[in-house]
C-alpha positions as CSV (number, residue, x, y, z in Angstrom):
1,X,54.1,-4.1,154.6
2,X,55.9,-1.1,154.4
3,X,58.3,-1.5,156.5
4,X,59.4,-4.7,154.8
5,X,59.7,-2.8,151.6
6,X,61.7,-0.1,153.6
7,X,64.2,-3.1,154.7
8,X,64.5,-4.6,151.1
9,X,65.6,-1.2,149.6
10,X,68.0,-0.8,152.1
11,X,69.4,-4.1,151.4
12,X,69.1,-3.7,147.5
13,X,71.3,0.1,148.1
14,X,73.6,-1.7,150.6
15,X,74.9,-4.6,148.3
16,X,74.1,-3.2,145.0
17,X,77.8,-3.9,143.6
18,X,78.0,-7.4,144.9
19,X,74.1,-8.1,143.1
20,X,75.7,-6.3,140.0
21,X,78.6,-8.5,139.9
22,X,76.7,-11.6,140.6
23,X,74.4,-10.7,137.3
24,X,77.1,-10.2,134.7
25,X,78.7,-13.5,135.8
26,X,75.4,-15.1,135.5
27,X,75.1,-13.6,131.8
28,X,78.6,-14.1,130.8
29,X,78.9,-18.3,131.9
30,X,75.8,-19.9,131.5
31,X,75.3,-19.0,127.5
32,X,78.4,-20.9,127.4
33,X,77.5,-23.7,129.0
34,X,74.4,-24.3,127.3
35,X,76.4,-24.0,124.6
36,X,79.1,-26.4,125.4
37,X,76.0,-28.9,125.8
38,X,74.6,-28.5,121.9
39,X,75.8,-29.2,118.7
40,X,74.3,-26.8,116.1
41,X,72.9,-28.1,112.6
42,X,74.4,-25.7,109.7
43,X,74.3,-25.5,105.5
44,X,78.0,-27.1,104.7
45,X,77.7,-25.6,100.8
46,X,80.8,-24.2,101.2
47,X,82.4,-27.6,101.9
48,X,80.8,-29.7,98.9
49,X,80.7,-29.6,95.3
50,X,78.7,-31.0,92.4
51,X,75.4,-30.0,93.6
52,X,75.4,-26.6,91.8
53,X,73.2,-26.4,88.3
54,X,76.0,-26.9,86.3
55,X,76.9,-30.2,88.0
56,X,73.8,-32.0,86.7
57,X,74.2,-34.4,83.9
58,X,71.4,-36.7,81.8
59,X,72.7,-40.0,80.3
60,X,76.5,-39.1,81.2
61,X,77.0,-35.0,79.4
62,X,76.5,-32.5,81.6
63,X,73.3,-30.1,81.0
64,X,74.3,-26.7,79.6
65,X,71.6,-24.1,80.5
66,X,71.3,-23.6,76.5
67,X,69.5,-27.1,76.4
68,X,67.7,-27.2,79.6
69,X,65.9,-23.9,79.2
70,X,64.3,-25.7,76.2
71,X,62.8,-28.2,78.1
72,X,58.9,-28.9,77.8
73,X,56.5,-29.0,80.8
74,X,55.5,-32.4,81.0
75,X,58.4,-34.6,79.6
76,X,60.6,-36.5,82.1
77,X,64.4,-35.4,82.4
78,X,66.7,-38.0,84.7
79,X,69.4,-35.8,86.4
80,X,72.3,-37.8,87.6
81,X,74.8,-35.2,90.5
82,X,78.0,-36.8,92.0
83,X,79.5,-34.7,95.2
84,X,82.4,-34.5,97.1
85,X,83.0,-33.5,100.6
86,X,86.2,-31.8,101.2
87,X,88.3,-33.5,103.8
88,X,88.5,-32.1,106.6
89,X,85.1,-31.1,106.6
90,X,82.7,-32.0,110.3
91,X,79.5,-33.3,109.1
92,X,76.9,-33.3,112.2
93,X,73.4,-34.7,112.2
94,X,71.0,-32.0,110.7
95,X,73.8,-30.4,108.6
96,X,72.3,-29.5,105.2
97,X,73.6,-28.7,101.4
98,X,71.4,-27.0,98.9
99,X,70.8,-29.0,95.0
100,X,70.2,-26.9,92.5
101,X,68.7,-27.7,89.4
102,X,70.0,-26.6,85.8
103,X,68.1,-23.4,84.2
104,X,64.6,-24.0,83.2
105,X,63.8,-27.2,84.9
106,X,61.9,-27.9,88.0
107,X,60.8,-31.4,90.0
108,X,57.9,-32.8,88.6
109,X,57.1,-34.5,91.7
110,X,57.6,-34.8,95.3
111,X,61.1,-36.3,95.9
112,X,61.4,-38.2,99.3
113,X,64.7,-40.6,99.8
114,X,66.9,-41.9,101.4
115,X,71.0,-41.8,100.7
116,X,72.6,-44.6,101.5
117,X,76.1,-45.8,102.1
118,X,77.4,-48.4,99.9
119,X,79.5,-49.8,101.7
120,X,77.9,-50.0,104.6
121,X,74.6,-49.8,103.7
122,X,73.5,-47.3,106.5
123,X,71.3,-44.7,106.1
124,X,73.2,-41.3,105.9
125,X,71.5,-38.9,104.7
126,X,67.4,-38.3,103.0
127,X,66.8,-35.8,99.8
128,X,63.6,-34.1,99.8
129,X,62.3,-31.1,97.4
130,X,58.7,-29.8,96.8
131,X,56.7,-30.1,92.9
132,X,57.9,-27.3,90.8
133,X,61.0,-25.8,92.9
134,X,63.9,-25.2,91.5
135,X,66.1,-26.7,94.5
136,X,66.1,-29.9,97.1
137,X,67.8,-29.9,100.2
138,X,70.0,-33.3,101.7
139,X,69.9,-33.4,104.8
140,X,73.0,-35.5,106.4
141,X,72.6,-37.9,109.5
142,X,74.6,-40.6,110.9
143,X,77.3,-38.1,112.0
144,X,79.4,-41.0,113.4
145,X,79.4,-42.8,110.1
146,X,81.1,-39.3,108.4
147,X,83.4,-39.4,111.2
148,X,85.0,-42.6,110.5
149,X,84.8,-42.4,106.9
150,X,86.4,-39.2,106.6
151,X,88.7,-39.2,103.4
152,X,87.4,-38.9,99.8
153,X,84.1,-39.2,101.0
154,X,81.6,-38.5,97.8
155,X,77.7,-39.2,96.7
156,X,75.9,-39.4,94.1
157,X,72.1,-38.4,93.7
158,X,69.2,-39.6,91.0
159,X,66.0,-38.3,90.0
160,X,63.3,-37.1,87.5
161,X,62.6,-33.1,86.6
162,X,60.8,-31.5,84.0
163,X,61.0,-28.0,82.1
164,X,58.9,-25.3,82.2
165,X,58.5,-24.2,78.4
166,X,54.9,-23.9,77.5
167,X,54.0,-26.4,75.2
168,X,50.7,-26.2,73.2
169,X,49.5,-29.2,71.4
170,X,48.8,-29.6,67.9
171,X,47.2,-32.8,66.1
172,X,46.8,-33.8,62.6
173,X,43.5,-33.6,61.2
174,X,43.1,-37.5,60.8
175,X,43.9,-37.8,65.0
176,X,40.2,-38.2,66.5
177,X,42.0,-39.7,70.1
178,X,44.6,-39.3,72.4
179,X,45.4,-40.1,76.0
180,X,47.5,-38.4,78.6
181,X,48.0,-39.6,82.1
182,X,50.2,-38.0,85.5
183,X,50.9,-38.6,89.0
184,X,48.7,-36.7,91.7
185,X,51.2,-34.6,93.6
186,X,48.7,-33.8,96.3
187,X,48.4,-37.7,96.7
188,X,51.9,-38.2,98.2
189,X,52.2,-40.9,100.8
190,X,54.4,-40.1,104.2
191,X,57.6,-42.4,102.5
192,X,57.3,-40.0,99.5
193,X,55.2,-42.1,96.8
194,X,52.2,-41.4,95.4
195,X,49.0,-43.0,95.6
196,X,47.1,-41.6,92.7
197,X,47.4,-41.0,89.4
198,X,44.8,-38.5,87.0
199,X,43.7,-40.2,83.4
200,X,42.9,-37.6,80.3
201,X,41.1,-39.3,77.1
202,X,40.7,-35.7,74.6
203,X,38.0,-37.3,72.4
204,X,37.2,-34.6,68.6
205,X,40.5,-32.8,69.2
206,X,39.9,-31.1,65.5
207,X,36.1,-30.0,66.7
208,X,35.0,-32.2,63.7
209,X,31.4,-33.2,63.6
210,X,31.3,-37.2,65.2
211,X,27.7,-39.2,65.5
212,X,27.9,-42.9,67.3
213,X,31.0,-41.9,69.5
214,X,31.9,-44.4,71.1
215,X,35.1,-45.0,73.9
216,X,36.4,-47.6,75.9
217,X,39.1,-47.3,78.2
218,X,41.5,-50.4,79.5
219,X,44.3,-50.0,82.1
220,X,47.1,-52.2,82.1
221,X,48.9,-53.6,85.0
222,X,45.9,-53.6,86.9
223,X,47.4,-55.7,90.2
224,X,49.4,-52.0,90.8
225,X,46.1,-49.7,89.6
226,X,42.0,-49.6,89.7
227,X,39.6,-47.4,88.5
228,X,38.1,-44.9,90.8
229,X,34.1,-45.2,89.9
230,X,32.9,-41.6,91.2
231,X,36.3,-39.7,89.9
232,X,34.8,-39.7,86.1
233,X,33.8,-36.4,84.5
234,X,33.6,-35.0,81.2
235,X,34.9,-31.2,80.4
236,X,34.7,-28.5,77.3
237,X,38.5,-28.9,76.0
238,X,38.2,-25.2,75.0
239,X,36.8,-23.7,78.5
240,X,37.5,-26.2,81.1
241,X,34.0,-26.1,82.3
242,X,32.5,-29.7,83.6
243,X,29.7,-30.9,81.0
244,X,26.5,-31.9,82.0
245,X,25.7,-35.8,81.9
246,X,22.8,-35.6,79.9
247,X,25.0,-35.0,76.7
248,X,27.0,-38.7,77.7
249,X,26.7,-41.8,79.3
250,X,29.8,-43.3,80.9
251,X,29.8,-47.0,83.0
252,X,33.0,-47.8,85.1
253,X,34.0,-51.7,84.3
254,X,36.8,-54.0,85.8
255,X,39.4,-52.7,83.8
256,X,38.3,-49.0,83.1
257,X,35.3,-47.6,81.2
258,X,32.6,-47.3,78.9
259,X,31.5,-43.9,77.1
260,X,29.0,-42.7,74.4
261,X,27.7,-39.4,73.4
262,X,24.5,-38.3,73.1
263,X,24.0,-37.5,69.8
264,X,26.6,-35.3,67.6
265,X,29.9,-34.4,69.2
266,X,31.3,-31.3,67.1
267,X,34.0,-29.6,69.5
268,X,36.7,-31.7,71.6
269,X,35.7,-32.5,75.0
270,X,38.2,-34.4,78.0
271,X,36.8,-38.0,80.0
272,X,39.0,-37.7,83.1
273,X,39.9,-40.4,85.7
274,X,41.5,-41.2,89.1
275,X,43.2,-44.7,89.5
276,X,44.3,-45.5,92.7
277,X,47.7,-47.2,93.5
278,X,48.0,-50.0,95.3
279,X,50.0,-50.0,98.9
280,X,51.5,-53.7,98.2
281,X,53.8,-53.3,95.4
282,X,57.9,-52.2,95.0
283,X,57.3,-48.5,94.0
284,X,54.6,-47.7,97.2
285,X,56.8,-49.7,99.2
286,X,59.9,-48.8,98.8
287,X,60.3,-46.4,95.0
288,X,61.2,-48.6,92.5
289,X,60.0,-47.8,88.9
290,X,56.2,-48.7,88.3
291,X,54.7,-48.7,84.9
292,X,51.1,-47.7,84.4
293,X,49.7,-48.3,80.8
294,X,46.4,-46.9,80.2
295,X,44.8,-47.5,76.2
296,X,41.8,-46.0,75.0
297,X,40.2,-46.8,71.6
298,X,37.2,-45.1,69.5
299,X,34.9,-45.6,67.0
300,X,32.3,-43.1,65.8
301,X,31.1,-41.6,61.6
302,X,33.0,-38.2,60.9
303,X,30.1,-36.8,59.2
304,X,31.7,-33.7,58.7
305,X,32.0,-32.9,55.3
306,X,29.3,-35.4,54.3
307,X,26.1,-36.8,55.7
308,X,26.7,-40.6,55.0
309,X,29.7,-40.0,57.2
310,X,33.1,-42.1,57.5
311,X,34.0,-44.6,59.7
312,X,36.0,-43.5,62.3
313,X,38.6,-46.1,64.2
314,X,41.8,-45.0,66.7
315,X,43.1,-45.8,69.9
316,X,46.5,-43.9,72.1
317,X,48.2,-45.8,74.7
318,X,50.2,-44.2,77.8
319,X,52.4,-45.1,80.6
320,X,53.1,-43.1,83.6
321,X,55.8,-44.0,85.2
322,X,56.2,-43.6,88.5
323,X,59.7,-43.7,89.9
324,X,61.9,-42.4,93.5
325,X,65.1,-41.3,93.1
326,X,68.0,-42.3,94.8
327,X,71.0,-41.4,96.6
328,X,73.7,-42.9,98.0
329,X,77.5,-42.0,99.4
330,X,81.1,-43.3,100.6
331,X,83.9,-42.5,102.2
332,X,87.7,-43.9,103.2
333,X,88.3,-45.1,106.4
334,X,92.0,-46.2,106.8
335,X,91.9,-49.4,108.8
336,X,95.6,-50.8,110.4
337,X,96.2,-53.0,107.5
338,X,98.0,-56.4,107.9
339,X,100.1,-58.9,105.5
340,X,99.7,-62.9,104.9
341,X,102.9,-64.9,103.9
342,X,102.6,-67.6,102.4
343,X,105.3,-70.6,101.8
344,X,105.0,-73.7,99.6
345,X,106.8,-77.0,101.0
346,X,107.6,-80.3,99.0
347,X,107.0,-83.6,100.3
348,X,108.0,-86.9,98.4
349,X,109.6,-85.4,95.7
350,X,112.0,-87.9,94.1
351,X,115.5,-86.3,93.0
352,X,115.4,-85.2,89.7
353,X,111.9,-84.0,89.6
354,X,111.4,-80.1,89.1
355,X,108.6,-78.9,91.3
356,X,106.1,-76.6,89.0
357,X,104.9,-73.0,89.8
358,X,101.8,-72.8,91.6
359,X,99.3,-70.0,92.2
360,X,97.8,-69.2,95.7
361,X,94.8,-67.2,96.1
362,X,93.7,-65.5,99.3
363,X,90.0,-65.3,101.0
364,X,88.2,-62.6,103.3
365,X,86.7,-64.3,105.6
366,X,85.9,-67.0,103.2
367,X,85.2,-65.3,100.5
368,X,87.9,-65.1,97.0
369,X,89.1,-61.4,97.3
370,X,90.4,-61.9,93.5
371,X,94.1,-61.8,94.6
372,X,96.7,-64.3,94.0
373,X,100.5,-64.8,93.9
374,X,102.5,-67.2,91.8
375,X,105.2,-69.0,94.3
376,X,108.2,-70.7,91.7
377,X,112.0,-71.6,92.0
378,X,112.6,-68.2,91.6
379,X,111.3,-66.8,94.7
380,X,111.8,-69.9,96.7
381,X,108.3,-71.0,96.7
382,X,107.5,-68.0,99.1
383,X,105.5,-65.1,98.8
384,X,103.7,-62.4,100.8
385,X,100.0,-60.4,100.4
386,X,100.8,-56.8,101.2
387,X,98.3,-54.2,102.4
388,X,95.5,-56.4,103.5
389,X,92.8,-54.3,105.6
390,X,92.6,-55.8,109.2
391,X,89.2,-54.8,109.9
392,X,86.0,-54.7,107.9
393,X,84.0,-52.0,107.7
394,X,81.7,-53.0,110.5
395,X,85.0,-53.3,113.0
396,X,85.3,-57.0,112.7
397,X,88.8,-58.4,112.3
398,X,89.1,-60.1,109.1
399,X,89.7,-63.8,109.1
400,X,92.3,-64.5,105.7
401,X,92.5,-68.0,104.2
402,X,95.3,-69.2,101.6
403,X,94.4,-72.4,99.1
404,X,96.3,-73.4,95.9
405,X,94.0,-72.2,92.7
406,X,94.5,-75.7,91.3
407,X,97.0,-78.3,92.7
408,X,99.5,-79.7,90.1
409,X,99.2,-82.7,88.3
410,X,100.9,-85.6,90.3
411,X,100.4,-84.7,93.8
412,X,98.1,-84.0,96.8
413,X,97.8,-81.4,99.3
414,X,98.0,-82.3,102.5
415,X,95.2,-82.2,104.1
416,X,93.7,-84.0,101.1
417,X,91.2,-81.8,99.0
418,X,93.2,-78.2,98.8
419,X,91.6,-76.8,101.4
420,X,91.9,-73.2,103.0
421,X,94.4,-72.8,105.6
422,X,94.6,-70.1,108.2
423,X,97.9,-67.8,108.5
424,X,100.0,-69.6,111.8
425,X,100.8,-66.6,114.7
426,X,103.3,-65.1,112.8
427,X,101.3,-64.2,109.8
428,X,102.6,-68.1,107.7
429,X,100.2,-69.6,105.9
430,X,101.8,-73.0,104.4
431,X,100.6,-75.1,101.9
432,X,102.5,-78.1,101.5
433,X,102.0,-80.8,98.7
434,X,102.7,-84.5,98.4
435,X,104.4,-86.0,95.5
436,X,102.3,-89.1,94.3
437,X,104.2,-91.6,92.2
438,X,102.8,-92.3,89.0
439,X,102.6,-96.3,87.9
440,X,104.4,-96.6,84.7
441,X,101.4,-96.5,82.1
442,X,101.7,-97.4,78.6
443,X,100.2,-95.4,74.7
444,X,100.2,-95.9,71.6
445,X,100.7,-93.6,68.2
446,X,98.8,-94.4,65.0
447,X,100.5,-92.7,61.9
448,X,98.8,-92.2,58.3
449,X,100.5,-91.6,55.3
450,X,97.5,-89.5,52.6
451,X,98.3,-88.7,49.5
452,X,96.9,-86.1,47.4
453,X,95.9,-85.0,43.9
454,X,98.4,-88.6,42.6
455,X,97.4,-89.3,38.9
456,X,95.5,-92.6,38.7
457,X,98.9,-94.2,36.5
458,X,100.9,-92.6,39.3
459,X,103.0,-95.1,42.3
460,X,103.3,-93.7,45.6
461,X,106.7,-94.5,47.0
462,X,107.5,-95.3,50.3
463,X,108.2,-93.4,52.8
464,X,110.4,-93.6,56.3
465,X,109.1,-92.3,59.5
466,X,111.0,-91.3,62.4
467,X,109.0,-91.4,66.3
468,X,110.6,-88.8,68.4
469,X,110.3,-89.0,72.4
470,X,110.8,-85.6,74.0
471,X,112.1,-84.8,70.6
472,X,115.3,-87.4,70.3
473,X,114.3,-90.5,67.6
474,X,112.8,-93.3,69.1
475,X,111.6,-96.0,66.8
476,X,111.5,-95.8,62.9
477,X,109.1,-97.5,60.3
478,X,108.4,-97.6,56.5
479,X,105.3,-96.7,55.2
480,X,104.1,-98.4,52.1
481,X,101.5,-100.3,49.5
482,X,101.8,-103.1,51.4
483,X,100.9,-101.9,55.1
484,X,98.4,-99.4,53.1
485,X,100.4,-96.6,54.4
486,X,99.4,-97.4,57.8
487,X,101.4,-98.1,61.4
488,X,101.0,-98.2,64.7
489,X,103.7,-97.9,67.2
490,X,102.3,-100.3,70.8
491,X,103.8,-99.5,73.8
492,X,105.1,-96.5,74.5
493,X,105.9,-95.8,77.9
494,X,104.2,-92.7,79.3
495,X,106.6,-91.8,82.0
496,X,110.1,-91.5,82.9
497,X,112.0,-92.3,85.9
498,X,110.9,-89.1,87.7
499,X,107.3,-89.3,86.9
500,X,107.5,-86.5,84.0
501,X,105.4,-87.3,81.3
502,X,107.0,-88.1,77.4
503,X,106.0,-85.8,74.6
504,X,105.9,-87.9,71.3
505,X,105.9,-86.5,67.7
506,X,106.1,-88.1,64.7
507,X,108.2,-86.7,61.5
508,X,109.0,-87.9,57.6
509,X,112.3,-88.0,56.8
510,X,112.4,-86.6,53.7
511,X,109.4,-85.8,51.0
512,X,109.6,-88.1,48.3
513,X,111.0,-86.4,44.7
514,X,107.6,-84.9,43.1
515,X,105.6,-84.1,46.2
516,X,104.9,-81.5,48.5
517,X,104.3,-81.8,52.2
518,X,101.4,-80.4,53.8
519,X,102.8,-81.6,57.6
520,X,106.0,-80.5,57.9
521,X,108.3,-80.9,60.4
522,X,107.3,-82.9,63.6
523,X,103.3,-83.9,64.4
524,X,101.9,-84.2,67.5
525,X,98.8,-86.7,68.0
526,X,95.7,-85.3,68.3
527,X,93.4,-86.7,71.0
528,X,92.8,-89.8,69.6
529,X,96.7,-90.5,69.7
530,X,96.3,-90.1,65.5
531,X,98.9,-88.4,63.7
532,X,98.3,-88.1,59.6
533,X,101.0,-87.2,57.4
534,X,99.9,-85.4,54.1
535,X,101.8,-84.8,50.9
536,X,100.8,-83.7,47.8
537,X,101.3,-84.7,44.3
538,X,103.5,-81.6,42.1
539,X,103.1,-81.4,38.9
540,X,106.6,-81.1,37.4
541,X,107.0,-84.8,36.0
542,X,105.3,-87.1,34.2
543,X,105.4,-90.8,33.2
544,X,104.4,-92.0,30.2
545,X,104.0,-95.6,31.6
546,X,102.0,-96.8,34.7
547,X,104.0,-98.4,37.7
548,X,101.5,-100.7,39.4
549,X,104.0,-101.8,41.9
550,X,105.3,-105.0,40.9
């Protein structure tokens, strides 16, 4: 044995330079290889703003500290924060940023969720912060989703706080009732819900002197909430201490509870409950909003300032509402972006005929992305969608579809039924419609002649009517006693030679000495081809004699 230690000193004194070498190599590489091999979570503050206490907001204004250091214990605040992440900035899984809440307010409740991104809808990121602290923390995952998205990439967070101002409670000397209700903290589920809720009914809050008291308690939405029979008690309002149940009966029922005193109640005592929460509905499941009414009514004889006593009848509702926040995120991603032509072609189109504008719209992989172009004479029926993403945001090439938004009156696309048509391999999409000859069709325009405010002793004259086609006289007629002011002008051709269709209006040619016109100039038929002329009697002459128009 001891020579084997002699040899190993001897070899340690021989090559003690090499063995020191060999150790600071050792030190000086691997720490740098292990590092190489691990990506470190760190607190990006520093890169991100609107998280700070003076980036909250409730219903759209921001909260000054001035206002949110008023704030009540108890009352529910919603605090609305929208961040940004500077560009630039490497988000890794793990990396965290600090929320701060305004100046006198803390979070009511535990706050568990996760922040999604909206247009992707992955998960990105989860917000979590502890009852009564003053800050939450996000915590960001999906690193490769920040990669790819990583211009104007911003967020926006949701949730309920309270204050902290002490608030002491005061009631009117006619309140005998009232009712209180808030979520277990302690009761939180592992998705950040809660699964129990505490019940207050403060029965004599005045200390006045109450015989026959009498309570009954009802919840309300009972599918999402039941009574807990063994969580009723009764406490001294004024120490806290539990009161014995000799001084009260109290029977749990279907829908709440049953409670009388024994005796006279002269100082204000608390029934408290537990109701449960049931695992099945939106809020446990996944944090949507749930309303809990609770409504407790009682009768009892204030005999207080007399023995016969007055009847004594009240009842106080309230709703806890249980709620998650929410979160959610974006960012840019530029995608190679592409462009659609598209061309319009004639078929069939007899000479003379002016082809009308038309609008195309174009679909993303089927679906109307809202954008159109209007394709005319003046830019040669042709017309290109610019700027078009080539890829969606999952990485899928985007399939774009032209179709006419309505094809004109007259002709057909081809194919039949305007369809959508895919761009050719250069990027064309053409639509191409057929020109459908019209068969020569015939109408008809009924013209009235009324006259108005005309003296009983008074002759109407007659009256000549011009019919204009596409403005230029056409047929004429004479309105009088004898056709009761009444004509119809039969067969009126609806086209011309190039399928366009006529326009007719109908026009007096003067108004008759005495009268005014109330349809001047030329008329168009209405929809049931009717066109009435209306002139009105002046009064500027008169007749001593009446012409009965013979």
């Amino acid at each position: 044995m001891q020579r084997h230690f002699t040899q190993l000193r001897q070899f340690v004194l021989t090559h003690f330079r090499l063995l020191s070498i060999v150790a600071i190599l050792l030190c000086t590489f691997v720490p740098a290889v292990v590092a190489t091999t691990h990506v470190s979570a760190s607190n990006i503050d520093t890169q991100i703003t609107g998280l700070s206490a003076t980036s909250a907001k409730e219903d759209g204004a921001t909260v000054l500290p001035t206002t949110s250091q008023l704030w009540y214990a108890g009352p529910v605040h919603t605090l609305d924060y929208d961040f940004t992440i500077a560009d630039g900035t490497t988000v890794n899984d793990g990396d965290t940023a600090t929320v701060t809440l305004p100046q006198g307010a803390v979070f009511r409740t535990p706050e568990k969720f996760d922040i999604q991104s909206s247009n992707t809808n992955e998960t990105v990121g989860q917000f979590v912060a502890n009852p009564k602290s003053t800050t939450g923390q996000i915590t960001f995952s999906n690193a490769a989703y920040w990669a790819k998205y990583n211009k104007n990439r911003h967020g926006s967070l949701e949730f309920s706080v309270t204050g902290t101002r002490a608030f002491t409670p005061s009631y009117p000397v006619n309140v005998f009732l009232a009712k209180n209700g808030w979520g277990i903290n302690e009761s939180v589920r592992p998705n950040g819900t809660l699964s129990e809720v505490n019940w207050q009914v403060l029965i004599n809050p005045n200390n006045h002197k109450l015989n026959d008291v009498k309570v009954n308690d009802v919840l309300g939405n009972q599918s999402a909430q039941s009574m807990k029979a063994d969580s009723l008690y009764v406490t001294s309002n004024a120490t806290g201490q539990k009161i014995a149940a000799t001084h009260y009966t109290v029977t749990p029922t279907a829908t709440g509870f049953d409670f009388q005193w024994n005796g006279t109640l002269d100082e204000a005592v608390n029934i408290m409950s537990t109701t449960s929460i049931s695992n099945d509905n939106e809020y446990s499941l996944y944090g949507t909003e749930l309303d809990l009414p609770n409504t407790a009514s009682i009768t009892a004889t204030d005999v207080t300032s007399s023995t016969t006593g007055t009847p004594v009848t009240s009842s106080s509702t309230k709703t806890v509402v249980l709620t998650m926040g929410k979160g959610s995120a974006n960012g840019d991603h530029t995608d190679t972006t592409t462009s659609v032509t598209v061309k319009k072609v004639w078929k069939n189109v007899p000479d003379g005929v002016t082809t009308p504008a038309v609008t195309a719209k174009l679909y993303a992989d089927g679906k109307d992305t809202g954008k159109t172009v209007t394709l005319n004479s003046d830019n040669s029926y042709q017309q290109t969608f610019t700027g078009l993403a080539k890829f969606a945001k999952d990485g899928h090439a985007i399939q774009y579809t032209v179709n006419e938004a309505q094809v004109p009156d007259g002709y057909k696309s081809d194919p039949d039924g305007n369809p959508q048509v895919a761009p050719d391999s250069k990027g064309v999409v053409t639509l191409t419609n057929v020109y459908q000859q019209k068969p020569q069709c015939f109408t008809y325009v009924h013209v009235t002649k009324t006259w108005k405010n005309v003296p009983f002793w008074k002759c109407t004259p007659c009256v000549n009517i011009t019919l204009y086609q596409n403005g230029v006289p056409y047929r004429y007629r004479t309105l009088s006693y004898f056709n009761c002011y009444e004509t119809t002008f039969h067969f009126l051709p609806q086209y011309d030679g190039q399928g366009n269709k006529y326009v007719y209006t109908v026009a007096e040619d003067y108004v008759p000495f005495g009268y005014k016109t109330r349809t001047p100039g030329q008329q168009l038929p209405d929809s049931n081809n009717n066109v009435n002329l209306i002139n009105v009697y002046h009064h500027r002459h008169h007749h001593f004699f009446p012409c009965w128009g013979w």
